[in-house]
MIDOSE-1310 file (N, C-alpha, C; in nm, 2 decimals, decimal comma, always signed):
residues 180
xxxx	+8,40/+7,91/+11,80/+8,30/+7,84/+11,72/+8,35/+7,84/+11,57; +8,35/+7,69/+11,50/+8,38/+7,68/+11,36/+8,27/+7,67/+11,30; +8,28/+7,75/+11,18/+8,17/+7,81/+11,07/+8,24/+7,70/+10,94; +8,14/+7,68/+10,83/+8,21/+7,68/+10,69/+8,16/+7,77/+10,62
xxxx	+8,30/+7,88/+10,55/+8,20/+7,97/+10,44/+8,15/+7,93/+10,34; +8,16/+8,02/+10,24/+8,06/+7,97/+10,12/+8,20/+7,93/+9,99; +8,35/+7,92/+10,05/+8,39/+7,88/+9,95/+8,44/+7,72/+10,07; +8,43/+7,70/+10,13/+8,42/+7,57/+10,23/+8,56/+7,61/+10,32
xxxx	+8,62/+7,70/+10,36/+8,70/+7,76/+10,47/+8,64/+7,71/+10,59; +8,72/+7,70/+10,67/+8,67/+7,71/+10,82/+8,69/+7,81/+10,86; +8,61/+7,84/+10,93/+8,60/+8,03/+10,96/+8,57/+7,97/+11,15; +8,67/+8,07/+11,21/+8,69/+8,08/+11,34/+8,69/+8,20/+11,40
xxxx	+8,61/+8,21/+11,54/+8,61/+8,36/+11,58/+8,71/+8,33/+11,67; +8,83/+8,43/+11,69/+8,93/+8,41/+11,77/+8,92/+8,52/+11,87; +8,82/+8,64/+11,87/+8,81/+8,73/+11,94/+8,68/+8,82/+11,90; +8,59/+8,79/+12,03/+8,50/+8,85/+12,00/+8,51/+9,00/+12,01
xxxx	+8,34/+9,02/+12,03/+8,32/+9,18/+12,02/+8,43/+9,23/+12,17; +8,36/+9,16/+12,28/+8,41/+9,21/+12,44/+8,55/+9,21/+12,42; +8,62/+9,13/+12,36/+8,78/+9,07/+12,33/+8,82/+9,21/+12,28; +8,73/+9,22/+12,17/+8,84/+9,35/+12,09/+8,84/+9,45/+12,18
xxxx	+8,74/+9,48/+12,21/+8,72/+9,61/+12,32/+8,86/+9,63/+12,39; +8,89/+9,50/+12,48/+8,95/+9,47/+12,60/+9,08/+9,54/+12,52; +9,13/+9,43/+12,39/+9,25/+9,47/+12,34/+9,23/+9,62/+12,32; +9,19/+9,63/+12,24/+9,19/+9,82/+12,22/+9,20/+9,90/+12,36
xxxx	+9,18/+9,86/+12,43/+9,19/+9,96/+12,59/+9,27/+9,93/+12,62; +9,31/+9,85/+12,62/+9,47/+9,77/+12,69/+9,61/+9,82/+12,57; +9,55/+9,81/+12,45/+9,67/+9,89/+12,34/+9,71/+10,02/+12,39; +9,53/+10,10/+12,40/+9,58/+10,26/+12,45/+9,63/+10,30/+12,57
xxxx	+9,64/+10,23/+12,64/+9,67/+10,18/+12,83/+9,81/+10,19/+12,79; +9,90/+10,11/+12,71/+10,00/+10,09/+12,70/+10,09/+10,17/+12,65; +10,02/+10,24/+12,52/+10,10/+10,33/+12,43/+10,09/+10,45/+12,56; +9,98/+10,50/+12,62/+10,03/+10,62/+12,68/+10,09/+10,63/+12,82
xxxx	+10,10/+10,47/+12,85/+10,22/+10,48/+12,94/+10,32/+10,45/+12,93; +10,42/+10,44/+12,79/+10,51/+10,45/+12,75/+10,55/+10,56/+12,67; +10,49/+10,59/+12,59/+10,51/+10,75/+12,55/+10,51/+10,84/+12,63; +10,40/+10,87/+12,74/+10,42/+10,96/+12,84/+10,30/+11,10/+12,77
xxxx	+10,42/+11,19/+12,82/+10,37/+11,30/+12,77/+10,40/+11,37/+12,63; +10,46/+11,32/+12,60/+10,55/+11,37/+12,44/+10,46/+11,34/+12,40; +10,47/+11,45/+12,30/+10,37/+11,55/+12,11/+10,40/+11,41/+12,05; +10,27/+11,32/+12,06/+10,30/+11,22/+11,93/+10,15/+11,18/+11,86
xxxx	+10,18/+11,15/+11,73/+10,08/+11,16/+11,63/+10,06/+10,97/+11,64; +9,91/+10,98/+11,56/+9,87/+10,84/+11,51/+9,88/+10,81/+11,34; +9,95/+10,73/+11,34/+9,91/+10,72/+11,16/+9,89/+10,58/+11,14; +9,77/+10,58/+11,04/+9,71/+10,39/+11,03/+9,75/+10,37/+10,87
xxxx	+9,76/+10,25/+10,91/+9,80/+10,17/+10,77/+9,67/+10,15/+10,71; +9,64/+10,22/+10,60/+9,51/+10,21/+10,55/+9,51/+10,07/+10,46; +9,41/+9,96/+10,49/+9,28/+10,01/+10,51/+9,26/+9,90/+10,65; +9,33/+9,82/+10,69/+9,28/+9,72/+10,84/+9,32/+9,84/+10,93
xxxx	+9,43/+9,94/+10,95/+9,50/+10,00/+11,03/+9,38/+10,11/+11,11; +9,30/+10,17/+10,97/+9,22/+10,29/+11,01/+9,10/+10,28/+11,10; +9,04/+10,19/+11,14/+8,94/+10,15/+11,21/+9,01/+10,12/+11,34; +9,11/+10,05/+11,34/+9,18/+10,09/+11,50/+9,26/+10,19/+11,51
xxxx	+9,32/+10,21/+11,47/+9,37/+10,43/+11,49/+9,24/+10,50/+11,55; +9,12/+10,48/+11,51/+9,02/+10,54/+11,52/+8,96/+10,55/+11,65; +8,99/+10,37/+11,69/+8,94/+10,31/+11,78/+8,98/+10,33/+11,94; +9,14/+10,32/+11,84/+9,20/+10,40/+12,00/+9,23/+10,53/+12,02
xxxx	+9,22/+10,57/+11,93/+9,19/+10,74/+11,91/+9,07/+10,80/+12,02; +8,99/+10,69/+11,99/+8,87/+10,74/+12,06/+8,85/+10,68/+12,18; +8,94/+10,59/+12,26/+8,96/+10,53/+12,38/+9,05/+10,61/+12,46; +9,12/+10,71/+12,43/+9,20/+10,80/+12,49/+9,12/+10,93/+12,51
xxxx	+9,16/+10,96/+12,70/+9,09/+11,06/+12,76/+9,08/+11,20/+12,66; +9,00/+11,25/+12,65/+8,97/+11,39/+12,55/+9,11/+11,44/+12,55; +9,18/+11,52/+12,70/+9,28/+11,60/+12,72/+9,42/+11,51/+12,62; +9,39/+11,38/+12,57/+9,51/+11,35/+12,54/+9,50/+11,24/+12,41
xxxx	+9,39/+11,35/+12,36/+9,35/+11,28/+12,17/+9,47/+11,34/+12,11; +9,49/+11,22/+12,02/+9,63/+11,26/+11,92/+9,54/+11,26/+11,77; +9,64/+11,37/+11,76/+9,64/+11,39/+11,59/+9,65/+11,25/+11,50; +9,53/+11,23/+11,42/+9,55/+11,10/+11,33/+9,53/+11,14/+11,19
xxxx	+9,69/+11,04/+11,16/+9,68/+11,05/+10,96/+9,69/+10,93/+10,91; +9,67/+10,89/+10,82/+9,65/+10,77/+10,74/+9,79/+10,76/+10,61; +9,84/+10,63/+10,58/+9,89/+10,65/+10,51/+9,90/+10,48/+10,42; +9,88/+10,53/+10,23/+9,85/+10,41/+10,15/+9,98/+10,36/+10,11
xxxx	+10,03/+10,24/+10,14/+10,15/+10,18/+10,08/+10,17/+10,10/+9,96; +10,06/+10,10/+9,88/+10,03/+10,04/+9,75/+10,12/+10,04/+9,65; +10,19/+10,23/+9,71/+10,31/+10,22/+9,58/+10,43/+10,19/+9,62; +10,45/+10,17/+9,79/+10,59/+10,14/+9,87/+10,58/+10,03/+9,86
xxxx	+10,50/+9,88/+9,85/+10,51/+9,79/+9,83/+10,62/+9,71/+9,74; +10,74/+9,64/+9,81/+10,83/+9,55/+9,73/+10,81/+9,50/+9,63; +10,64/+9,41/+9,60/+10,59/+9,35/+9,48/+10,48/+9,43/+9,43; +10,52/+9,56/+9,42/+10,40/+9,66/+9,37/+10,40/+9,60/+9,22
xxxx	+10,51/+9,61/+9,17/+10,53/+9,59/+9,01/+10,46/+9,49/+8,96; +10,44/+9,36/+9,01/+10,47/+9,21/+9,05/+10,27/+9,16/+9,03; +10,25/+9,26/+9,16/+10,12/+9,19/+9,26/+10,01/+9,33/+9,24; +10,04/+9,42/+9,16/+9,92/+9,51/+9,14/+9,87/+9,51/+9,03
xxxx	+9,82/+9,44/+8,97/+9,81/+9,51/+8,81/+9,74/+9,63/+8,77; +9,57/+9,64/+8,87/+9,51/+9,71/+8,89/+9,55/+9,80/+9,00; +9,59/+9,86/+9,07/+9,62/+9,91/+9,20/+9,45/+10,00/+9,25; +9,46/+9,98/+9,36/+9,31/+10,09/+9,39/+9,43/+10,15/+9,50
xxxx	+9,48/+10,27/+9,47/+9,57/+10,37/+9,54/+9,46/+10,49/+9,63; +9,52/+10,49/+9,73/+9,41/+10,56/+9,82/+9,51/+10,69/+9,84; +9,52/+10,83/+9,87/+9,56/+10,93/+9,96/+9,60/+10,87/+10,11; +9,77/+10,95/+10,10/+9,79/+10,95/+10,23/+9,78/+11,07/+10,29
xxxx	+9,76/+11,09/+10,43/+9,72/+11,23/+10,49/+9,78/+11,22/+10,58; +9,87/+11,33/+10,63/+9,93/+11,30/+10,80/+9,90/+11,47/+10,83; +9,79/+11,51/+10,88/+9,78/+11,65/+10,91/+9,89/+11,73/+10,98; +9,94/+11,62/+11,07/+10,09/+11,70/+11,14/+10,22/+11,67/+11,10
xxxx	+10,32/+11,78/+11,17/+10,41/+11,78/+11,14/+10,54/+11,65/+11,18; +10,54/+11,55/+11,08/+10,64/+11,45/+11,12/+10,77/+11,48/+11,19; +10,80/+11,61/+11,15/+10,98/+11,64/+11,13/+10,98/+11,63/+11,31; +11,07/+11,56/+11,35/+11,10/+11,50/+11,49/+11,00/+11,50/+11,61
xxxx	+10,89/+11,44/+11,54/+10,76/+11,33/+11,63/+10,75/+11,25/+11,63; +10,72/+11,18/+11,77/+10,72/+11,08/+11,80/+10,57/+11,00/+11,70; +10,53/+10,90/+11,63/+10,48/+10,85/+11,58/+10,42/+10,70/+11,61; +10,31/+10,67/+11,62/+10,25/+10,54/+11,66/+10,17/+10,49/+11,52
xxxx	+10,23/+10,38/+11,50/+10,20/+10,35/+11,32/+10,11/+10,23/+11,35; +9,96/+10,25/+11,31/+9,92/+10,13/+11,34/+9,85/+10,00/+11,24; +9,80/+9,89/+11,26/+9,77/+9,83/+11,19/+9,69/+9,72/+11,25; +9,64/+9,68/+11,20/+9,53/+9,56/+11,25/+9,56/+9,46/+11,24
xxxx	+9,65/+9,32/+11,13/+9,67/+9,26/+11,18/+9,86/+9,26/+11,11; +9,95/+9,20/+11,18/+10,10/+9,18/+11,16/+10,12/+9,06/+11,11; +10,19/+9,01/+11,03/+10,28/+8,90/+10,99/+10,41/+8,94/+10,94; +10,40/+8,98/+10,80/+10,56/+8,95/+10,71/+10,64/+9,02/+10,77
xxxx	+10,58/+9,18/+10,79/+10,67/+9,29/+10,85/+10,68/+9,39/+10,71; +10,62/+9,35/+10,58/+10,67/+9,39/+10,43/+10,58/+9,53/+10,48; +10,42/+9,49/+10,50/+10,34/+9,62/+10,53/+10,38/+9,72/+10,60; +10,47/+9,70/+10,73/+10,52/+9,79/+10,80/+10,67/+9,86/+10,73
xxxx	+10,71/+9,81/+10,71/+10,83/+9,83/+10,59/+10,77/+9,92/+10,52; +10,69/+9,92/+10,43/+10,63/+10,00/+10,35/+10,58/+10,13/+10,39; +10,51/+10,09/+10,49/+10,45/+10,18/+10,57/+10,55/+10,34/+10,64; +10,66/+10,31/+10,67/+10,80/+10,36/+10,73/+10,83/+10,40/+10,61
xxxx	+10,85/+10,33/+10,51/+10,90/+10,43/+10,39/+10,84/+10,58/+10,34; +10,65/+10,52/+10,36/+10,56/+10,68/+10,30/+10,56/+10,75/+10,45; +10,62/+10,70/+10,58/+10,59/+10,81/+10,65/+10,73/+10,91/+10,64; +10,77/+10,83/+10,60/+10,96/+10,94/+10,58/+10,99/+11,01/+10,51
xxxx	+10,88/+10,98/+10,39/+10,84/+11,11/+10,27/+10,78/+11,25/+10,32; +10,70/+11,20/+10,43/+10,63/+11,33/+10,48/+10,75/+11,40/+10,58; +10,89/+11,32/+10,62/+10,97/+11,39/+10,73/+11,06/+11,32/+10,78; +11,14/+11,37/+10,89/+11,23/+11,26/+11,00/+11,15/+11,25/+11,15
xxxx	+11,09/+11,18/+11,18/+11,05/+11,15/+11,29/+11,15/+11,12/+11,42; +11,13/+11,17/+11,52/+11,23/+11,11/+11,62/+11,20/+10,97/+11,68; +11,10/+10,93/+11,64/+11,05/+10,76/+11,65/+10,96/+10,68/+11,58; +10,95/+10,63/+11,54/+10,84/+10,54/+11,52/+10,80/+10,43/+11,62
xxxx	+10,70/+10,41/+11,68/+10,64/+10,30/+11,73/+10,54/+10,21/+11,67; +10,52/+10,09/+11,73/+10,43/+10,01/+11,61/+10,33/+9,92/+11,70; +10,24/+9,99/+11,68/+10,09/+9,89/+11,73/+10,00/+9,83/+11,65; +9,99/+9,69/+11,69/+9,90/+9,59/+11,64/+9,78/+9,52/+11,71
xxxx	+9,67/+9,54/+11,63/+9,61/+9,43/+11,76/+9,61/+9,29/+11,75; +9,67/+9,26/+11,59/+9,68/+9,10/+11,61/+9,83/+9,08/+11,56; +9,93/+9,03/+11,68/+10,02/+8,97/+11,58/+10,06/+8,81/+11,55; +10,04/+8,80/+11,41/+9,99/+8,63/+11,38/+10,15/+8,57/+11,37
xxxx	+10,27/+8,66/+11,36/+10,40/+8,52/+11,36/+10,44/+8,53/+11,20; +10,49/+8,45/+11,15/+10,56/+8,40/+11,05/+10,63/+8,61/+10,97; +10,70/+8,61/+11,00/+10,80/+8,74/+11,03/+10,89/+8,64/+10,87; +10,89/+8,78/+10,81/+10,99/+8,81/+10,71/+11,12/+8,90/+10,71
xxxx	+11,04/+9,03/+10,73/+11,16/+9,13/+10,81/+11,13/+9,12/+10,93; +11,29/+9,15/+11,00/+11,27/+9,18/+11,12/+11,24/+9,31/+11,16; +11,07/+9,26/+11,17/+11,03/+9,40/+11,23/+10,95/+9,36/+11,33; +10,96/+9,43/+11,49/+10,86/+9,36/+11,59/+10,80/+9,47/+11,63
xxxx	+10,63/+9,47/+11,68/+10,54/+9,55/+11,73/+10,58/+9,59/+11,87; +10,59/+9,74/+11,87/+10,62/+9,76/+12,06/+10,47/+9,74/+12,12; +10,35/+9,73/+11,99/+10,24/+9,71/+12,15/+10,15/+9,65/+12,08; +10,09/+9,51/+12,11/+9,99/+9,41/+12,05/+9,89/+9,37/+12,15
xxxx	+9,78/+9,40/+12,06/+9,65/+9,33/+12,16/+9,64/+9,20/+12,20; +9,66/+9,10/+12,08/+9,66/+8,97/+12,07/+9,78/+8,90/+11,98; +9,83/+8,77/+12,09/+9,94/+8,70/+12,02/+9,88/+8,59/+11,97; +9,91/+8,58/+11,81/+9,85/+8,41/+11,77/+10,01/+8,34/+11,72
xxxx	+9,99/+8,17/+11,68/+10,11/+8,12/+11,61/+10,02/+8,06/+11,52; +10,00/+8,12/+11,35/+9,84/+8,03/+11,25/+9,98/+7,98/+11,14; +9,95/+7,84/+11,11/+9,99/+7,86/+10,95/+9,98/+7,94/+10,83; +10,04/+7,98/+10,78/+10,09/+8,11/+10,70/+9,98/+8,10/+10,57
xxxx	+9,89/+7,96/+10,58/+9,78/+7,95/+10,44/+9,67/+8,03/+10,51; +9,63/+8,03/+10,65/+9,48/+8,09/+10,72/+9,56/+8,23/+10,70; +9,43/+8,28/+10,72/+9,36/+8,43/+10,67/+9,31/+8,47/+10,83; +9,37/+8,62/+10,86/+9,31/+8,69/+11,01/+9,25/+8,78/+10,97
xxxx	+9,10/+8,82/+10,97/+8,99/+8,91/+10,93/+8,98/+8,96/+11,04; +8,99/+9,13/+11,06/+8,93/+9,17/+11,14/+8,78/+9,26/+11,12; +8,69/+9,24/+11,19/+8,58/+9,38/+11,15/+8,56/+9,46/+11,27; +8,54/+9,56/+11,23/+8,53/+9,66/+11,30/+8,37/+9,72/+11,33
xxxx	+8,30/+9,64/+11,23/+8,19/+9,72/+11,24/+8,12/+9,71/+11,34; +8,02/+9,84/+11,43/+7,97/+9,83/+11,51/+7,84/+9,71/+11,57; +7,88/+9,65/+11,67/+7,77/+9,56/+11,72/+7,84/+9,43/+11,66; +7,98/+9,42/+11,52/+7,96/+9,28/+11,50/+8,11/+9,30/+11,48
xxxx	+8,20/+9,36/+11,56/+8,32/+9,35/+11,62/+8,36/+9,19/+11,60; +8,46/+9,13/+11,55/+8,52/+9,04/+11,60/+8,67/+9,03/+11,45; +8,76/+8,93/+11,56/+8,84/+8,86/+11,47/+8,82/+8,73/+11,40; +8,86/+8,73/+11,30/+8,81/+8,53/+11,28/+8,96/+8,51/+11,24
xxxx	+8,97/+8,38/+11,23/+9,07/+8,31/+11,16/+9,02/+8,21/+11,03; +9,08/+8,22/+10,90/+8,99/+8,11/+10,79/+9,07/+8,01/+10,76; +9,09/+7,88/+10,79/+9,19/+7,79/+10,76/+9,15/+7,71/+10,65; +9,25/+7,75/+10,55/+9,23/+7,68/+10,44/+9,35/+7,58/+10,42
């Protein structure tokens, strides 16, 4: 269904409430049948990342909740200098030990690859990991670095002007797309 907002966007739901669910079970379905059994942590890309870290955090059986840390890239950002004037810098937190763990870095939605770049840089401050993996629930395309997701809920291909909103909030779950 196409909406117009209040600055005249077309606003598109591309995944409802039931949709995200689906993706998010189907994300955690994946990540722990490829990781297996191995000690691995969750860390979200604050602030789209933390509500699905959370999400799948909490879709995985009790016996096999992973440790979750968050981490802010505001200051790892390539055009920090450039594109922050004001910065709103959040705390990063990884309660566990990085130094050779396996790590599942997540985020909500993917395009440039800059955010995950960044991302990789503040987790390697905290250590050396013996992996990084990378889960998304939306990956929209138009790739800068080559960097690709080992596990995605949803594939889109959007022109690089629309905007992919996700909410998380309870009961009004969805993704939109805003084509401007």
């Amino acid at each position: 269904m196409n909406v117009k907002s209040e600055l005249g966007d077309s606003v598109e739901t591309i995944l409802d409430a039931s949709a995200v669910d689906r993706a998010v079970k189907s994300l955690s379905s994946e990540i722990l049948a490829c990781v297996g059994s191995r000690a691995i942590g969750l860390v979200a890309i604050q602030r789209g990342g933390l509500a699905l870290a959370e999400r799948l955090r909490e879709s995985l059986p009790n016996d096999q909740r992973l440790p979750l840390g968050r981490v802010d890239i505001s200051l790892y950002r390539d055009d920090a200098a450039t594109s922050l004037p004001d910065p709103r810098i959040g705390p990063s937190q990884i309660p566990f030990d990085v130094e050779g763990a396996d790590i599942v870095l997540v985020d909500d939605v993917m395009q440039t690859g800059r955010t995950v770049r960044a991302a990789i840089h503040c987790v390697l401050d905290y250590g050396r990991p013996r992996r990084i993996w990378l889960a998304v629930l939306v990956d929209r395309g138009g790739r800068e670095l080559p960097i690709v997701p080992d596990f995605i809920g949803e594939t889109l291909t959007l022109p690089a002007s629309d905007r992919v909103d996700v909410d998380f909030h309870p009961g009004a779950e969805r993704v939109t797309r805003r084509a401007r």
